[in-house]
C-alpha positions in Angstrom: 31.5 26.2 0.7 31.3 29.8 -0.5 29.2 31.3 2.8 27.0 34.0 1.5 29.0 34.8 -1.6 27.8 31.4 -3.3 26.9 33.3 -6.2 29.6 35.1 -7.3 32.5 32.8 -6.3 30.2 29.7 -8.3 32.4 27.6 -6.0 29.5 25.3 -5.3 26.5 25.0 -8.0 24.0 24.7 -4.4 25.6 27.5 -2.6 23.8 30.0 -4.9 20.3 29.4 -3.7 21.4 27.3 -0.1 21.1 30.8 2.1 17.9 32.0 0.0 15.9 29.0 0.0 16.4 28.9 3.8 15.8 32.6 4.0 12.5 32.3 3.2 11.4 29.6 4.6 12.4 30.8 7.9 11.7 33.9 7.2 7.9 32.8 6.1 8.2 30.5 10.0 9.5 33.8 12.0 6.6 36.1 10.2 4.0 32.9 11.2 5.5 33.0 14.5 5.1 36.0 15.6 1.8 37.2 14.7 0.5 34.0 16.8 2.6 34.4 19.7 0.2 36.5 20.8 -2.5 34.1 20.3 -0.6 30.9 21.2 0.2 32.7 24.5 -3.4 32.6 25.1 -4.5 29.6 24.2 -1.7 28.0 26.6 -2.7 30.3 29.6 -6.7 29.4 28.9 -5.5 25.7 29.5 -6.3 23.9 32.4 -4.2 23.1 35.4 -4.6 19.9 35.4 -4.0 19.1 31.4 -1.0 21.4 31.7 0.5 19.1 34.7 -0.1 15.7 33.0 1.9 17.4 30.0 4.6 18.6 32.1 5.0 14.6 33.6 5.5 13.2 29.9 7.3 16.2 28.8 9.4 17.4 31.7 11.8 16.2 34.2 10.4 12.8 36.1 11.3 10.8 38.0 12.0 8.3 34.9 9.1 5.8 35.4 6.6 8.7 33.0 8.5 11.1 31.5 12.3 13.0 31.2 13.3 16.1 29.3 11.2 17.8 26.3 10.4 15.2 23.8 11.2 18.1 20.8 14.2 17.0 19.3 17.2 18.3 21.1 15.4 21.5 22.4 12.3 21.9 24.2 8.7 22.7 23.2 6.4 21.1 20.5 6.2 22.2 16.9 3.2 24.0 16.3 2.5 23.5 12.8 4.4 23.5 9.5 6.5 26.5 8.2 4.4 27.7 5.1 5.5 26.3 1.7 5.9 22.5 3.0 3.1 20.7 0.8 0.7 19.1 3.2 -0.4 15.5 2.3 -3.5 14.7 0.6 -6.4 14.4 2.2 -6.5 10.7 2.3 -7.5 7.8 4.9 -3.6 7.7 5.5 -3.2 11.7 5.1 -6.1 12.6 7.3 -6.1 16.1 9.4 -4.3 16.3 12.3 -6.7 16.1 15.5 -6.8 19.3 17.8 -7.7 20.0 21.4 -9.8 22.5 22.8 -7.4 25.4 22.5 -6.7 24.7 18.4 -3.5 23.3 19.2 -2.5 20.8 16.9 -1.9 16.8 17.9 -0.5 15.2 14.8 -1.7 12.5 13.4 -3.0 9.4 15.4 -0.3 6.5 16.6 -1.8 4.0 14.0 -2.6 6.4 11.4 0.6 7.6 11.2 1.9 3.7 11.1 -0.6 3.2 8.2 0.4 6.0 6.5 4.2 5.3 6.5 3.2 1.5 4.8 1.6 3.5 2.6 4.6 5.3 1.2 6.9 2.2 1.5 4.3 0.3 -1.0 3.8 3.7 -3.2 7.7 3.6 -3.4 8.3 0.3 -4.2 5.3 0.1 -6.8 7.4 3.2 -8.3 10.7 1.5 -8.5 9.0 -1.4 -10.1 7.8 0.9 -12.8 11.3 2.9 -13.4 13.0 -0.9 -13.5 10.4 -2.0 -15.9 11.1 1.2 -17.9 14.6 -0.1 -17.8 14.4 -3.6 -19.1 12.0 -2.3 -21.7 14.6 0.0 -23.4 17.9 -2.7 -22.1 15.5 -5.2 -24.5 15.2 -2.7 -27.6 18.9 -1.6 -27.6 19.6 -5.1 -27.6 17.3 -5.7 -30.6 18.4 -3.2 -32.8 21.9 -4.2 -31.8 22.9 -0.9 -31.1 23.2 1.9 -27.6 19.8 3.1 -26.3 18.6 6.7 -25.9 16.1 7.1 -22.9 13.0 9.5 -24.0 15.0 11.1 -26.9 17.8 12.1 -24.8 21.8 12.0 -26.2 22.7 9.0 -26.5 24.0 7.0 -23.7 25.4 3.4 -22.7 22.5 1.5 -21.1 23.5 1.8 -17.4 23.9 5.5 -17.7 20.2 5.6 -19.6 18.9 3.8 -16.3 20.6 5.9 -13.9 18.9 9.3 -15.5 15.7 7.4 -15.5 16.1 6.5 -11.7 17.9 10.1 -10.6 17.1 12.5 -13.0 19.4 15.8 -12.4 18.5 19.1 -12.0 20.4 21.9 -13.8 22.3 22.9 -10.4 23.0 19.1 -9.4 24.1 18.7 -12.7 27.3 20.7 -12.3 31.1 18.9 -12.5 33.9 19.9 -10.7 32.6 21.6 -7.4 34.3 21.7 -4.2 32.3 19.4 -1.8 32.3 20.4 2.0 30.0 17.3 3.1 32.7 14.8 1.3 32.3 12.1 3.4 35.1 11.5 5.6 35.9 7.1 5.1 36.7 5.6 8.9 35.9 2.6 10.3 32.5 1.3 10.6 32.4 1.2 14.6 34.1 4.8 14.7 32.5 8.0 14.8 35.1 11.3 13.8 35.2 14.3 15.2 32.0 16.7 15.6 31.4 18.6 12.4 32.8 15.6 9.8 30.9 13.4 8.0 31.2 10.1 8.3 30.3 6.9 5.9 30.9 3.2 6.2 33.6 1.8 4.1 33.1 2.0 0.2 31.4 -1.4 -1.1 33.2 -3.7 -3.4 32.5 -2.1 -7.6 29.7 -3.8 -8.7 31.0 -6.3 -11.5 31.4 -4.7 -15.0 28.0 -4.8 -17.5 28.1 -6.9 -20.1 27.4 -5.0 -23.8 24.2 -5.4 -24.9 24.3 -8.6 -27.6 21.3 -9.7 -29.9 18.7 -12.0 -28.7 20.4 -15.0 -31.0 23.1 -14.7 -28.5 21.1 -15.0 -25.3 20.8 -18.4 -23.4 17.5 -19.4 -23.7 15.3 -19.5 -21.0 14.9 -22.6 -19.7 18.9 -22.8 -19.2 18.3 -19.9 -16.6 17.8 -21.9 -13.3 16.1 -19.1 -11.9 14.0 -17.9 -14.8 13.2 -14.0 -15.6 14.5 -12.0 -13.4 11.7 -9.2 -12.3 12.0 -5.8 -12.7 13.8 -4.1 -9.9 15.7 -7.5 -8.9 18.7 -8.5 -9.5 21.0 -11.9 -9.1 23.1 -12.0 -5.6 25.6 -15.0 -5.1 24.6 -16.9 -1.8 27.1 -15.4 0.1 25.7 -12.0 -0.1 22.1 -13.1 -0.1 21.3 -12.8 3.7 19.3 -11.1 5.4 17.7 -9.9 1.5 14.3 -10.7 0.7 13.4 -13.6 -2.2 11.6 -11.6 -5.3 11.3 -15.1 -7.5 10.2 -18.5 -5.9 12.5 -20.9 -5.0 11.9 -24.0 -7.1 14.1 -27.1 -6.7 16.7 -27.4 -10.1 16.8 -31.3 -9.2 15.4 -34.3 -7.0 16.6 -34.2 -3.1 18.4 -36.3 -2.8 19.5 -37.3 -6.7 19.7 -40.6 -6.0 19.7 -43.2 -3.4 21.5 -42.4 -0.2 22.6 -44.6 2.8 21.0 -43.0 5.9 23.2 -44.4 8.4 26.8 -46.0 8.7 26.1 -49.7 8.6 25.9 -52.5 5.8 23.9 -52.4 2.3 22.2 -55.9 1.9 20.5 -57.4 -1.6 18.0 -60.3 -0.7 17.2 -62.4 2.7 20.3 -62.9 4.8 23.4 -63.8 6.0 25.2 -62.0 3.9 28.3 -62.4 2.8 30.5 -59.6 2.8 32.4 -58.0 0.2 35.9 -56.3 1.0 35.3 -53.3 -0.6 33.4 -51.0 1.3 31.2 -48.1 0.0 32.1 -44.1 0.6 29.7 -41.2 0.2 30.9 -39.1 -2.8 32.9 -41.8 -4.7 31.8 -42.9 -8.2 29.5 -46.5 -7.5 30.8 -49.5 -9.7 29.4 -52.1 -7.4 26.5 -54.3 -8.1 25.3 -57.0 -5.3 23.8 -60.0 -5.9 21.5 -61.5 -3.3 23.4 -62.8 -0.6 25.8 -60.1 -0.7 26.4 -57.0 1.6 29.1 -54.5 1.6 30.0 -51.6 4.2 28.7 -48.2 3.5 28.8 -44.8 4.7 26.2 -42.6 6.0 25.4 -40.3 2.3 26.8 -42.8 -0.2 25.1 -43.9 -3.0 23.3 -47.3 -2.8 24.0 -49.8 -5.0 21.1 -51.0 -7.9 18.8 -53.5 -6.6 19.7 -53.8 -3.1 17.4 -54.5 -0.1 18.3 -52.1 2.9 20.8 -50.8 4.7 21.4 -52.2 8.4 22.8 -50.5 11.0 26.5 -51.0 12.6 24.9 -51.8 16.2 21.8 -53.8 14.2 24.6 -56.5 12.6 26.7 -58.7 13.9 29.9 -60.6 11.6 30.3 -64.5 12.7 33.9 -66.2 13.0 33.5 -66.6 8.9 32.9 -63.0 8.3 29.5 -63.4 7.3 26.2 -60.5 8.4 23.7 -61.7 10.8 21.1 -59.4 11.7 20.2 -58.4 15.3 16.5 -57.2 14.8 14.0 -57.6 11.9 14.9 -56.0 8.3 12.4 -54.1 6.4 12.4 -53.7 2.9 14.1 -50.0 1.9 15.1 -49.8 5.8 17.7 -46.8 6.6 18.0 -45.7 2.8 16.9 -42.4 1.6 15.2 -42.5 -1.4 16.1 -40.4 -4.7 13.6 -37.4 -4.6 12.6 -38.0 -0.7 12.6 -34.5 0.1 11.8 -32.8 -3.2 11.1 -33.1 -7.0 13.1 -31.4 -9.6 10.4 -28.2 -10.2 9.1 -28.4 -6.5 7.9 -24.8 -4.8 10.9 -24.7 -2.2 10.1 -21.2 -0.7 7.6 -18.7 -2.7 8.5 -15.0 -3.3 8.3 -12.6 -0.3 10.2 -14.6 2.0 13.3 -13.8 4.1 16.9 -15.3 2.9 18.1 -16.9 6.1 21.1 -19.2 6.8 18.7 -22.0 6.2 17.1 -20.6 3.3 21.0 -20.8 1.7 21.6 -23.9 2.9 18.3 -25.4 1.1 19.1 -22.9 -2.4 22.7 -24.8 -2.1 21.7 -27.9 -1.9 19.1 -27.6 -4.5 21.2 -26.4 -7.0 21.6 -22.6 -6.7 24.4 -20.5 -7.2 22.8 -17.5 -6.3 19.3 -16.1 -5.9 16.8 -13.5 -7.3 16.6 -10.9 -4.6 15.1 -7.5 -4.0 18.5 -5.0 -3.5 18.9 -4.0 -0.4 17.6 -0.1 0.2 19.8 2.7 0.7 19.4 4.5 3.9 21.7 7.3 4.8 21.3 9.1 8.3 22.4 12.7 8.6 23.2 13.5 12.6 22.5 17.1 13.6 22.6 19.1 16.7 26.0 21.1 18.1 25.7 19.8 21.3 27.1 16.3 20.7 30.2 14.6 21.5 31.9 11.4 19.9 34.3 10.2 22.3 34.8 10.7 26.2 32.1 11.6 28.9 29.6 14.6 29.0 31.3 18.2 30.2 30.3 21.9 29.5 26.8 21.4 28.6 28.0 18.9 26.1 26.3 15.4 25.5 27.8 11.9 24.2 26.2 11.3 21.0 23.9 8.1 21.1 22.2 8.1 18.1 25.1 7.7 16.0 26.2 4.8 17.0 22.9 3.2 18.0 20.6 3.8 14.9 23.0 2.4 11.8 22.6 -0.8 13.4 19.5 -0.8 13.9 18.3 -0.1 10.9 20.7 -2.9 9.6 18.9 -4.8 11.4 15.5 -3.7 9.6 17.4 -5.2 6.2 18.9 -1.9 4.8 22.6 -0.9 3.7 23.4 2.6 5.7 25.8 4.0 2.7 26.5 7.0 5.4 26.2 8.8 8.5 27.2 12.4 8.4 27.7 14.5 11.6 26.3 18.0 10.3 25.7 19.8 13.7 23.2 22.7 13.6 24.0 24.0 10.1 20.8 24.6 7.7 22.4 25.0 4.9 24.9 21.6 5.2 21.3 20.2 5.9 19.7 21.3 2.6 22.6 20.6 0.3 22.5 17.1 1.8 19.2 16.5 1.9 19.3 17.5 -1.7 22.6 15.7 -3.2 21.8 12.6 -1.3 20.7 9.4 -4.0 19.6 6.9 -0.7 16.2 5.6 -0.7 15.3 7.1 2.7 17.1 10.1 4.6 17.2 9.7 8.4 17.7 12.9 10.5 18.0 13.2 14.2 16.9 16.5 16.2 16.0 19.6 14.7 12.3 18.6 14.2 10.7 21.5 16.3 10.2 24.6 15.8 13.2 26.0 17.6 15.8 28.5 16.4 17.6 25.4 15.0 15.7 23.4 14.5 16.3 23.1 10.9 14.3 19.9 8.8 10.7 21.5 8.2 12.5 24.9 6.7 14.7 22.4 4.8 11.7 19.9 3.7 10.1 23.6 2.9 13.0 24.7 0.4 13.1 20.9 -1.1 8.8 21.2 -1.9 8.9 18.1 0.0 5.3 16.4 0.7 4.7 16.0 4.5 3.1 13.1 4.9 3.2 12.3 8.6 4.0 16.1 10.6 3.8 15.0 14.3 2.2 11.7 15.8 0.4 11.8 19.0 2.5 9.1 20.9 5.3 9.9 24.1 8.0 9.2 23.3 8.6 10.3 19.7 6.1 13.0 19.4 7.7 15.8 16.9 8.5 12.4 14.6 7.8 13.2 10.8 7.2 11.5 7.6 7.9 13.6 4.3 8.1 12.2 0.5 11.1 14.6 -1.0 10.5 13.3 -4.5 9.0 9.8 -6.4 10.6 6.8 -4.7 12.9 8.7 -2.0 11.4 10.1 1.6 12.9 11.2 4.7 11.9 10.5 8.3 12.8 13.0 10.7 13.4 11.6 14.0 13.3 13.4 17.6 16.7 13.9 19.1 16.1 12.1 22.3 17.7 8.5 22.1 14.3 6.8 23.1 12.2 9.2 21.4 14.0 8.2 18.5 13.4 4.7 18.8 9.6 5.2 18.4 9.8 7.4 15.2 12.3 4.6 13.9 9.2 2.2 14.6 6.6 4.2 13.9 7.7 5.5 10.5 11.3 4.0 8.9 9.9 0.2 10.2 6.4 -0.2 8.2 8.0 2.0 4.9 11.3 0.0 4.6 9.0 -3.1 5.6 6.8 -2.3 2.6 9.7 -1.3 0.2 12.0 -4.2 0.5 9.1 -6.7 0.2 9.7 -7.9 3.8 6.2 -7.2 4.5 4.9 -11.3 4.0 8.0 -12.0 6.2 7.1 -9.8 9.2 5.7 -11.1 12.4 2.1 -10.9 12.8 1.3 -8.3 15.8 0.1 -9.7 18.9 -0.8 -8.9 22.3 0.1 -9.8 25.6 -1.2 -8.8 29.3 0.6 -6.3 31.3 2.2 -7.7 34.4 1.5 -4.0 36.2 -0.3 -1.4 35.4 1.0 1.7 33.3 0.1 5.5 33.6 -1.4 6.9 30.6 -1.0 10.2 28.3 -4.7 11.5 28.7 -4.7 12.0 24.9 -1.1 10.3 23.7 -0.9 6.7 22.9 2.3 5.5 24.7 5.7 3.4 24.0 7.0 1.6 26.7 10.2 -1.0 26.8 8.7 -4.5 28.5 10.0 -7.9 28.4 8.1 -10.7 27.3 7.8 -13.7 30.2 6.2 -16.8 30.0 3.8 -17.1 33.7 5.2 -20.9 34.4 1.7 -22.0 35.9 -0.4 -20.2 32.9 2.3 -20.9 30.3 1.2 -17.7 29.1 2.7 -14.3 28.3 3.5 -11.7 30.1 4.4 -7.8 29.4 6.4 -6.7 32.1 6.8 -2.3 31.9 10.1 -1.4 32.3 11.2 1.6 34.9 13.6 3.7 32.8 11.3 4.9 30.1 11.8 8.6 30.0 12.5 10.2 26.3 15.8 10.8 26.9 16.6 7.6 28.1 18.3 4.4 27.1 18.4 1.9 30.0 14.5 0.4 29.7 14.9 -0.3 25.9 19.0 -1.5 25.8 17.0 -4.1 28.5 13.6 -4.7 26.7 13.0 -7.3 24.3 9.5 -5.2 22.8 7.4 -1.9 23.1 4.0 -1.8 24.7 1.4 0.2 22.8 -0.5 1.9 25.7 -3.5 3.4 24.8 -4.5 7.2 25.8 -5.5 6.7 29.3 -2.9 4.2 30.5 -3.4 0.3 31.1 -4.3 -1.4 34.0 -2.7 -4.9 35.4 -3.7 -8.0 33.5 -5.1 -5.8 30.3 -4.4 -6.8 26.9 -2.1 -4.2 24.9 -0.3 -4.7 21.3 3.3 -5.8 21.3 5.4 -4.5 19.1 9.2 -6.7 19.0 12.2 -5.3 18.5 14.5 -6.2 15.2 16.8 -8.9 18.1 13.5 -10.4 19.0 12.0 -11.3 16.3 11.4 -14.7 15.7 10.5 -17.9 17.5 11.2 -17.4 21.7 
């Protein structure tokens, strides 16, 4: 990068403007800053004792079991308010004000608010996407009638793909530049390795998508009922099975043929026609050969467990239900019902059956049943782009903590994590506590949401809200009140694209991840049918409250073996700083301002591990 001489040296079409943009919006922060720290100085000292203590237990050192170290991204003290030039989110049920106390200072937005508000933008964003793929098809389906390349809104004219990628990214004059140097090139290592502090990292490159077809003229096209799957909706596309898990169904599931397609043998044994003995053939039946045989009554042959049963038979009996005299002849052991042990064709389905409707989850299961129905691959929603963008100077990748230096654990912890949430983390870049590799990342990057760590204060670097300020990003969501996670943030950086800035501490982090990235990417991918229904569950012990904070704590879920009943039981290391209650929990407790007492109901939020049946 060119430093300060951007402009001249044009070695980066960003640089120009990187140093500026931030300028002023910290410029416009310091100005705001200090003609309230007069004020604000006030304010605190006119608090009272006792409100200041409770603070300092959720917010200062503890003893572990309330609080640990600022909750403010890597640096102490709470953000105050937003830099000016950040747009401010409508004034909407999801939007509303920010709650103050008595001294004016601000609270950020309510625990659930804040969790509606996020769902908001996730379902926002995907109706957005749905709309710019529609856009797509519609223009894909006129090139293809006139037989010739599209334009997109009158612009040069451009292969298809290209068309649809300026519809979905359109570029800016200074993002439209070719051939500048790049100092955030992402450095390629392998997925479970973090480089040194100050390179970027990203996973391992994908596989090239498969080459587009040219467009061809709708005589050409297979017509629609030879498409197993039918229309594809806009913003899905076709996945082969072995890609498909984990990704979420955006076309129903309908059975191409009858399960099974014809009559099966349930069990090793004999097929019989008629009332017995039998007599029995030589030539015994096997599941997947071609069926010649025909019995007449009288006659049984050996079969296998999945071969086909002969026309006209009677049952099938069991090897330990039959019993061969000295002349080789069947004699049953037990009663023979008509149809006994034989699986009828369409048993389990009819070609055209609802298997599974839209919405739901693709699991191992779900591929087994598209398999054996027919399928070849499914109609999914793509998997969402997340990228995650480290900061802080104070982190380490390898070895143990020295010189006021600490191990990294976001790094490492939060790509799999959000994996886990259903998304494809395309990279993690290390960037330290420099604004300006923050803005021209925040502003080159394509993902569908942008993940920071740290910086969400309102210390001297503590960078993202002058960033989001130089972007004109929309701040949805600008501080929750809920401990852990407090300085968490929610911001829309343009149509169909947000960023959620998380606090630095690891378990602090956690609770932005779940308060803000879980109900967007929920909404966005479509897993929102999918998800687990909340629930609640009685503490096990009591847990001290925030007098005006909603809480997060790490509990295990136990079943009382007399009640048969649930049980939340609080974990001890809960602090924001720390990692050893939630690498042991298998949910967060949602402890209302106040605290909870023993036995008292409280909303359970699980984990990504835990979900599903116990």
């Amino acid at each position: 990068m060119s430093g300060g001489h951007g402009r001249a040296a044009q070695a980066d079409p960003l640089d120009g403007d990187v140093a500026e943009a931030l300028a002023l919006a910290n410029g416009d922060r310091d100005r705001d800053r200090d003609r309230n720290r007069d004020r604000d100085r006030d304010r605190e000292a006119s608090r009272a004792d006792g409100t200041r203590a409770t603070d300092a237990a959720f917010d200062g050192p503890a003893d572990g079991t309330v609080g640990d170290p600022s909750d403010s991204g890597h640096r102490a003290g709470d953000r105050q308010a937003a830099p000016p030039g950040a747009r401010s989110a409508p004034d909407t049920p999801h939007g509303a004000p920010a709650p103050q106390d008595g001294t004016g200072h601000r609270e950020g937005t309510a625990w659930s608010a804040a969790r509606r508000a996020a769902a908001q933008a996730g379902r926002s964003a995907a109706e957005h996407r749905a709309r710019v793929a529609r856009a797509a098809q519609e223009q894909s389906s006129r090139t293809a009638r006139a037989g010739t390349v599209g334009t997109v809104g009158g612009a040069a004219s451009l292969p298809v793909p290209e068309a649809v990628a300026e519809t979905r990214h359109p570029r800016t004059e200074r993002e439209g530049a070719t051939g500048a140097s790049d100092a955030l090139a992402p450095v390629p290592v392998d997925e479970n390795q973090l480089p040194l502090p100050g390179l970027p990292f990203t996973a391992p490159a994908p596989p090239p998508p498969p080459p587009v077809a040219p467009p061809v003229a709708p005589a050409a096209a297979p017509p629609a009922e030879s498409t197993p799957a039918g229309t594809v909706p806009p913003g899905a596309t076709r996945t082969p099975l072995d890609r498909a898990l984990g990704l979420v169904l955006a076309a129903p599931l309908t059975a191409l043929t009858d399960l099974p397609s014809f009559d099966t043998s349930a069990m090793d044994g004999w097929v019989v026609a008629g009332p017995g003995p039998w007599d029995v053939r030589g030539a015994g039946i096997l599941a997947g050969h071609d069926l010649s045989m025909r019995l007449a009554d009288g006659e049984a042959a050996a079969i296998a467990t999945g071969a086909r049963i002969p026309p006209d038979t009677t049952a099938v009996i069991r090897s330990e239900h039959g019993h061969l005299d000295d002349k080789g002849r069947l004699h049953p052991l037990r009663d023979v019902a008509h149809g006994q042990d034989i699986r009828p064709r369409g048993q389990e389905c009819r070609s055209g059956d609802l298997l599974l409707p839209a919405g739901g989850i693709v699991t191992p299961a779900v591929l087994g049943l598209a398999a054996a129905a027919g399928y070849d691959e499914l109609v999914v929603v793509p998997r969402l782009r997340v990228e995650v963008l480290v900061l802080g100077d104070e982190l380490l990748t390898s070895g143990r903590p020295r010189d006021g230096l600490i191990r990294d654990a976001l790094g490492p912890m939060l790509p799999h994590w959000l994996r886990a949430l259903g998304v494809e983390v395309t990279a993690v870049r290390r960037l330290g506590d420099d604004a300006k590799a923050l803005l021209k990342a925040v502003r080159k990057s394509t993902a569908d949401l942008v993940v920071t760590t740290g910086g969400t204060a309102s210390g001297p670097v503590d960078h993202v809200h002058p960033t989001l300020s130089a972007v004109g990003a929309e701040l949805l969501v600008d501080g929750v009140t809920v401990r852990p996670g407090h300085p968490m943030l929610l911001a829309r950086l343009k149509e169909g694209q947000h960023l959620v800035g998380l606090p630095g501490n690891p378990l602090a982090a956690v609770s932005g991840l779940l308060t803000l990235a879980e109900p967007l990417l929920r909404e966005l991918s479509g897993r929102a049918a999918a998800h687990p229904e909340p629930y609640s569950a009685p503490l096990h012990t009591p847990v001290h409250g925030h007098p005006r904070d909603t809480r997060l704590v790490p509990v295990v879920v136990r079943q009382d073996e007399e009640s048969g009943h649930d049980w939340a039981v609080p974990l001890r290391y809960n602090g924001p700083a720390m990692l050893r209650g939630i690498a042991a929990a298998d949910a967060l407790a949602v402890v209302p301002p106040g605290g909870a007492t023993e036995g008292q109901e409280v909303e359970i939020l699980d984990l990504p591990w835990s979900w599903g049946p116990r």
